[in-house]
C-alpha positions as CSV (number, residue, x, y, z in Angstrom):
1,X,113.1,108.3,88.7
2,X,111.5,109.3,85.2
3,X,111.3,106.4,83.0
4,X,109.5,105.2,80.5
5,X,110.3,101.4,79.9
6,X,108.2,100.0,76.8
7,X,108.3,95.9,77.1
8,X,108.0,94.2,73.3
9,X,108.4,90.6,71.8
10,X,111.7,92.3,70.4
11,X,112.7,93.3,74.1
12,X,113.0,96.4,75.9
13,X,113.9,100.1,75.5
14,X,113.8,102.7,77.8
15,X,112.7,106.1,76.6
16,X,112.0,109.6,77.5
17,X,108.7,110.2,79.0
18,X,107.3,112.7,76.7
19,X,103.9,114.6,77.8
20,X,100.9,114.3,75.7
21,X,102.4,112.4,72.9
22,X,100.6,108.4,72.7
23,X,102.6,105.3,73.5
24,X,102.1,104.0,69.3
25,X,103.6,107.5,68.4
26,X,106.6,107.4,70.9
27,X,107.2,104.1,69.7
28,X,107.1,105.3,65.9
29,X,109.6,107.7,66.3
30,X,111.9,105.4,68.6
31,X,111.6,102.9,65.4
32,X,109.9,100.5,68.2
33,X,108.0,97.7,67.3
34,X,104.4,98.2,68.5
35,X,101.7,97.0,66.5
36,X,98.9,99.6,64.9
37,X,96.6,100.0,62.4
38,X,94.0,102.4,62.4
39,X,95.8,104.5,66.0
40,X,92.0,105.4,66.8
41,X,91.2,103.3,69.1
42,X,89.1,100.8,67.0
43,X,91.5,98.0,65.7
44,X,92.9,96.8,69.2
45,X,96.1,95.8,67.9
46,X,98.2,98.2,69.9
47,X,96.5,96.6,73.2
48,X,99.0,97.4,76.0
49,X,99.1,96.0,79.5
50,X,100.1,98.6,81.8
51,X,102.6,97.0,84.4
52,X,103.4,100.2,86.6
53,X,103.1,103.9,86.1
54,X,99.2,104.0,85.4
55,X,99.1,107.5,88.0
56,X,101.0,109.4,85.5
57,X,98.7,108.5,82.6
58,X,95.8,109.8,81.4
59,X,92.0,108.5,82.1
60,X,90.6,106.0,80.1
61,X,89.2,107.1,76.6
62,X,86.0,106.6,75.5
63,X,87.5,104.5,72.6
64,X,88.7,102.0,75.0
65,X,85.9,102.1,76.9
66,X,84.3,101.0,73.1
67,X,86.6,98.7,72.0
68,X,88.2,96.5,75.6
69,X,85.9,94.7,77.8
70,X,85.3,96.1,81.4
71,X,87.5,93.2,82.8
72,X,90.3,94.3,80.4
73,X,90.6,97.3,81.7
74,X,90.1,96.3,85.3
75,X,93.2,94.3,84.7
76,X,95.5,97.4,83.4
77,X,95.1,97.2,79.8
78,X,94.6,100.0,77.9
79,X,94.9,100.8,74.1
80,X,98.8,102.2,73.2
81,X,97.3,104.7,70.5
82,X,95.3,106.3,73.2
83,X,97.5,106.2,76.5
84,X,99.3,109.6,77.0
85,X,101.6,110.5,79.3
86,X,100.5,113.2,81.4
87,X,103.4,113.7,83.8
88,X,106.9,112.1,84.5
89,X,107.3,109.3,86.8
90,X,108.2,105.8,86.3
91,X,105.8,103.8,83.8
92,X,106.2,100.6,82.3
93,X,104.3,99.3,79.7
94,X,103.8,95.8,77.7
95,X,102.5,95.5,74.0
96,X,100.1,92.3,74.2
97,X,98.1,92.2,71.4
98,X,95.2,89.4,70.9
């Protein structure tokens, strides 16, 4: 099944999974809470812990390779302004910001 569930402090929506478009933009345009700032990779507040799905994402950027420690990552969380969907499947994902 093709979902995309995005898990907030507001609660839960389940979207779409569109290709290539980042997490902080899907949630823009779904009129989702998901903190951002600077959606470059540098301000960490769209820090997302990815709960299932991570095969049908893209690698790791170098931006989150800058910005979240080696553990983080280890431990599924990735940056929401640079995670991309890179084929359908079933992903989940959790804003958890610091």
């Amino acid at each position: 099944m093709e979902t995309l569930t995005l898990v907030t402090r507001s609660g839960t929506q389940q979207l779409p999974p569109v290709i290539d478009q980042t997490i902080v933009k899907l949630a823009k345009q779904y009129k989702i809470s998901w903190g951002y700032a600077c959606e470059r990779g540098i301000c960490a507040q769209c820090r997302t812990k990815v709960v299932e799905g991570a095969e049908f994402l893209n690698d790791v950027t170098q931006e989150e390779k800058l910005r979240l420690k080696k553990t983080e990552r280890s431990a599924g969380f990735r940056l929401g302004c640079q995670i991309q969907i890179k084929r359908p499947g079933k992903i989940t994902l959790a804003h958890v910001p610091y």
